[in-house]
N, C-alpha and C positions, 0 to 999 in steps of 0.2 A: 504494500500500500504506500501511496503518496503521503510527504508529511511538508509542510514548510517550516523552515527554523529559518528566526529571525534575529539576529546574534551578531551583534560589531563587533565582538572578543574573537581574533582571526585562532589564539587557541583553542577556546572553549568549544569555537564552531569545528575547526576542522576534528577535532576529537568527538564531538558529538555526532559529526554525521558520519565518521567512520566506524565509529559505537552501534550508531542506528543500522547503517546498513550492512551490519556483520550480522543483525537482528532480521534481514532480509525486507528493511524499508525502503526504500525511493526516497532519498532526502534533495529537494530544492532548498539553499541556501541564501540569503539574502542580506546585506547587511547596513540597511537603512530603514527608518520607516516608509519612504516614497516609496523605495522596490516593494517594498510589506504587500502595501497596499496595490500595489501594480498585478502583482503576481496573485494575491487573494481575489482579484475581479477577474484575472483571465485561469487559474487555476483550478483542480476540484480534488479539495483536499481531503483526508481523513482527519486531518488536526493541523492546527498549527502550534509551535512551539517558540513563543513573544517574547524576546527578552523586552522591558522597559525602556532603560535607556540607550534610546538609540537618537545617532544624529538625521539632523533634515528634517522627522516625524518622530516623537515620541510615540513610543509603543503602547502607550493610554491614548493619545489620540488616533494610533491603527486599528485599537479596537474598538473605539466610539465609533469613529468612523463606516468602519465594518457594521457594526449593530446597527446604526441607524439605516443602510441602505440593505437592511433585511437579510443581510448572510449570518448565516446560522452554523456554519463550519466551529464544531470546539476544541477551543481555544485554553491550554495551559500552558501558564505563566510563568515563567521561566527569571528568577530577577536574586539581585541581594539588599533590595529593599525588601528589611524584613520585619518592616513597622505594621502594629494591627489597620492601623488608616491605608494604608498603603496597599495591602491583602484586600478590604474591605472594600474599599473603593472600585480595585481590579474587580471583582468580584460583583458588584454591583454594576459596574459599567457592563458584562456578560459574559467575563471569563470565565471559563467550566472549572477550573482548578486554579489552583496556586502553588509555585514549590521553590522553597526557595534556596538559594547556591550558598556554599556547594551541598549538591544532592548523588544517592547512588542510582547508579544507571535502571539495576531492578526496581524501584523504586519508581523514574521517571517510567519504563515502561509497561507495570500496572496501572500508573495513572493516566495512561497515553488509552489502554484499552479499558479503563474507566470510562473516561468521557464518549468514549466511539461507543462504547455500548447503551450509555445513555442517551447519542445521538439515535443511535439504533431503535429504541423504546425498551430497551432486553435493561433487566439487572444480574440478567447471568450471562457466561460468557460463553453460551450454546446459541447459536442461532438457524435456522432452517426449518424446514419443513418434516413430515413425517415419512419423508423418503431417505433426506439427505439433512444431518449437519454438520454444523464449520465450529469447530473447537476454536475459540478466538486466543487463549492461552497458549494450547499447546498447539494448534496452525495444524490439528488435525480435522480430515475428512470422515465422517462417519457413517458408514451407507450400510443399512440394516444389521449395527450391532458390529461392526468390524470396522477398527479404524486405518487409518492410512498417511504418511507423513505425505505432507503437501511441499512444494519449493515455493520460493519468496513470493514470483507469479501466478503460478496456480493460486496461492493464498487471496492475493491481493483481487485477481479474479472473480475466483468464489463467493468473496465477501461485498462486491461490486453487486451481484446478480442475485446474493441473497438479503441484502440489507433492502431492497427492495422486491420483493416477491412478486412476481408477475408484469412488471416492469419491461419493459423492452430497453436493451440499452445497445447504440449504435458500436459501430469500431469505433469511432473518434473518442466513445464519454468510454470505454475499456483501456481505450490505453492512455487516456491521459490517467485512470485509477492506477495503470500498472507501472507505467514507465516517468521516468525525472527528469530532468534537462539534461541535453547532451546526451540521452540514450538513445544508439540506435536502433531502429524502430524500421523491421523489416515490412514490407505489403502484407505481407501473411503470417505476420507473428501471433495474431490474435486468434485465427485460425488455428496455426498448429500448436497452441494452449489446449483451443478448446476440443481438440482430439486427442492430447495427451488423458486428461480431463474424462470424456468420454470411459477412457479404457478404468479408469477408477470407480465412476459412477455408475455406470450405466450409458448405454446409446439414446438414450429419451431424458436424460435430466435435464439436460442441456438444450435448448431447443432455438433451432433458426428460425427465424421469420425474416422469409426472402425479403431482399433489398430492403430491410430496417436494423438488422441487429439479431442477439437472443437474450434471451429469458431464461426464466425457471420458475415455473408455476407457485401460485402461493399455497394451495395444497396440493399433492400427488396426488393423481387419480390410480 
């Protein structure tokens, strides 16, 4: 899955997204508020990850900003301000969380699949239907009682097509979920996911609909 981290500390960022994506995430890096916000309008993110201060836009104003023009993407806060006003505030303006540095990486990423599940409506971190679930923990596949390790893609995938059940989602909205900046991004990589995919599930979980994209039903028939 896609994440944006927004971090003007060239350490903290480049160790975080090397962290993150040894965790099999898609990290877009950013390190101003004006890019914040550039990339939150044209991106589709599973979280974003806001340090505070940042130059050009404060990171209170990327999120005001955000909130008021109705993006809903959640948002934990990443900062060493670690005043109650300061948390409270964040928090009130529509931060999902707050965490403040330095933190451990486990740590950052149950809160990371905190907030996605609460975007999700789940308080558990099982999601799917009663054909097929997506372990959001352990990035396991579960198809009638037998599980399956997934890779970063497949993950990021699956959880694309089951956080909304029934949902058509085109190539374009799959691989901006799967792929970060600078990845290349072959004509048919989406494709040959969703045949790998296939041999795990079943040849019907997965479902095309010509010239728009696939799906995956929100119940199994």
């Amino acid at each position: 899955m896609r994440v944006l981290l927004v971090e003007d500390d060239e350490m903290i960022g480049h160790s975080l997204r090397e962290a993150l994506g040894s965790q099999g995430w898609s990290v877009d890096w950013v390190k101003d508020g004006l890019l914040a916000q550039s990339a939150l309008a044209d991106g589709d993110y599973a979280c974003v990850l806001l340090d505070l201060g940042l130059p050009k836009m404060d990171g209170v104003e990327v999120l005001r900003k955000a909130r008021s023009l109705g993006d809903t993407t959640p948002v934990l806060v990443l900062t060493a301000r670690d005043g109650v006003d300061d948390r409270v505030g964040g928090l009130d303006l529509g931060a999902d969380d707050y965490l403040v540095k330095p933190y451990e990486l486990r740590e950052l990423l149950a809160r990371m699949r905190a907030i996605i599940r609460r975007r999700d409506g789940s308080a558990h971190s099982v999601i799917g239907n009663n054909e097929v679930q997506l372990d959001l923990t352990t990035r396991e596949v579960v198809v009638q009682g037998n599980r399956s390790q997934l890779s970063a893609r497949e993950f990021a995938l699956l959880h694309a097509l089951l956080e909304r059940p029934g949902a058509i989602l085109s190539r374009e909205q799959l691989e901006n979920r799967i792929y970060g900046w600078g990845e290349e991004v072959s004509s048919n990589a989406v494709d040959v996911l969703i045949h790998g995919m296939r041999r795990k599930l079943g040849p019907d979980t997965i479902r095309n609909v010509r010239g728009l994209g696939w799906r995956i039903a929100a119940t199994a028939s």
